[in-house]
N, C-alpha and C positions, 0 to 999 in steps of 0.2 A: 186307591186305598180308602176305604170304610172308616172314618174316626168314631169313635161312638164314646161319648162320657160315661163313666162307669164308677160303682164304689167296686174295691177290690178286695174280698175276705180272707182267707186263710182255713178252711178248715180240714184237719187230721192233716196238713201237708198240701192238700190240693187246695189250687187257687179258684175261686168262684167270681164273676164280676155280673154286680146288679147295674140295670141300665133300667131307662125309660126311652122304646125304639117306635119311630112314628110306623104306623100302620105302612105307607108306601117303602117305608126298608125291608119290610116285612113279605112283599111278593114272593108268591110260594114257585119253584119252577117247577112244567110240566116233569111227569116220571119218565117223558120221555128223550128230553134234553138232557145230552150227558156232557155238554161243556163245563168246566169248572165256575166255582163262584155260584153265589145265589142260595137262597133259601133252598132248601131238598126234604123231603119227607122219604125215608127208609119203609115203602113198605111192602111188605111182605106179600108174596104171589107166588105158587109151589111153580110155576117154571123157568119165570123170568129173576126172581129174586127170592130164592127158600132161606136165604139169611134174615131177609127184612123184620123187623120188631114191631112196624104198627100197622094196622087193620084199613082195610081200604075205608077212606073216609066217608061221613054218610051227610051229604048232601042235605037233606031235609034239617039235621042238626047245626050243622053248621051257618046255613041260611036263618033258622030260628035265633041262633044269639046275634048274627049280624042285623035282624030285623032289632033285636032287643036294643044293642046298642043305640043305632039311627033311628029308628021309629018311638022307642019309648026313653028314649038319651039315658039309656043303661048304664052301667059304667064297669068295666073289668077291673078290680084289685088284684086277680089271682095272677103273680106271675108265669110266663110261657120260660120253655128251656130250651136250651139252643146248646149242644155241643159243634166243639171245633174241629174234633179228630184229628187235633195235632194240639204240642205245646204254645202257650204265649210266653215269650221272652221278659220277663219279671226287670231287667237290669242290663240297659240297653236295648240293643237292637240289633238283628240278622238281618240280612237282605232275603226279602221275598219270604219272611216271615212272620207271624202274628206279634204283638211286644204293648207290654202296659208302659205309658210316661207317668209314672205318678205326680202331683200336683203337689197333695197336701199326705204327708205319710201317717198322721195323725188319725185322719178321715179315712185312712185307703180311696180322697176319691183323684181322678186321674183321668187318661183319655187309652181306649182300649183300640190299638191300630188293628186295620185285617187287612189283607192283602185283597183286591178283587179279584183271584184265581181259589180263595180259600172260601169253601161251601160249610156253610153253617148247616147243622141237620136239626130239624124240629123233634124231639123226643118227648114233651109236653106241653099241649095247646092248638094241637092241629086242628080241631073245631073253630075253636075262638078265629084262630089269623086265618084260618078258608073264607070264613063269614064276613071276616073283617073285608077280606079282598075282595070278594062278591059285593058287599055293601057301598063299596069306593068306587065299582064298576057302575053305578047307578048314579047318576050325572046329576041326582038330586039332593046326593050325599056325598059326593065328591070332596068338599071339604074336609072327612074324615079321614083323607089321607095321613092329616098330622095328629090323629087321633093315639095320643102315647099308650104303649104298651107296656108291663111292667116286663121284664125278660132277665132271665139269668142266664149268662152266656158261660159255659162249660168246658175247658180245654180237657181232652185227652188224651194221652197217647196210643191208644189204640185202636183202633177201628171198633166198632161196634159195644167196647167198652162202655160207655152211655146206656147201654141195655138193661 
């Protein structure tokens, strides 16, 4: 089970939760591991995947902001987004399903459980956490593993919803 602190907003009805997620929670999983759990990028390929919504990712970009970060100690303010493709349990708790503990209800801030079979899908930021994860791979920047991210984690219920 994944704990991640989170604030928890409310808006039009749908629940939003802001975190700060270290770079190593952030490991993107190959497109070709289809085990459950794990970071997932949706992206799109006219034969394997003509659903998918984002662009095969470009390497040279994504390496440029991981150099910016480590090399020039950049710093990311722009939140990344992460849908759940499933609901979070607001008030208690299901078995073998996502669920906020709220702390302070004041604050909305609280602790956002995930199950480790439930795959978070990156729908904004896939440059930034490729670079990040590239830049963590370099044993000269490996301390950047704990390097926080800002992330809004997204519950929906629908599949591709998040589009």
């Amino acid at each position: 089970m994944k704990k991640i602190c989170a604030i928890k907003a409310i808006q039009n009805g749908h629940p939003l939760f802001l975190a700060w997620m270290p770079v190593k929670d952030l490991k993107l999983k190959p497109q070709e591991d289809k085990t459950p759990g794990g970071i997932r990028v949706d992206i799109m390929d006219r034969k394997e995947n003509p659903e998918g919504y984002q662009r095969e990712p470009s390497s040279t970009r994504a390496n440029a902001f991981g150099r910016y970060v480590g090399r020039a100690k950049g710093i990311s303010p722009t939140a990344i987004l992460l849908s759940l493709r499933t609901a979070v349990t607001l008030n208690g708790k299901k078995a073998g399903e996502p669920y906020f503990e709220t702390q302070d209800k004041e604050s909305g801030f609280g602790t956002l459980n995930i199950p480790d079979d439930v795959s978070l899908w990156l729908v904004d930021g896939q440059h930034r956490v490729q670079g990040l994860n590239s830049l963590v791979e370099d044993e000269k920047y490996a301390d950047y593993e704990n390097f926080p991210v800002a992330t809004v984690l997204m519950p929906t219920e629908v599949e591709g919803e998040e589009k």
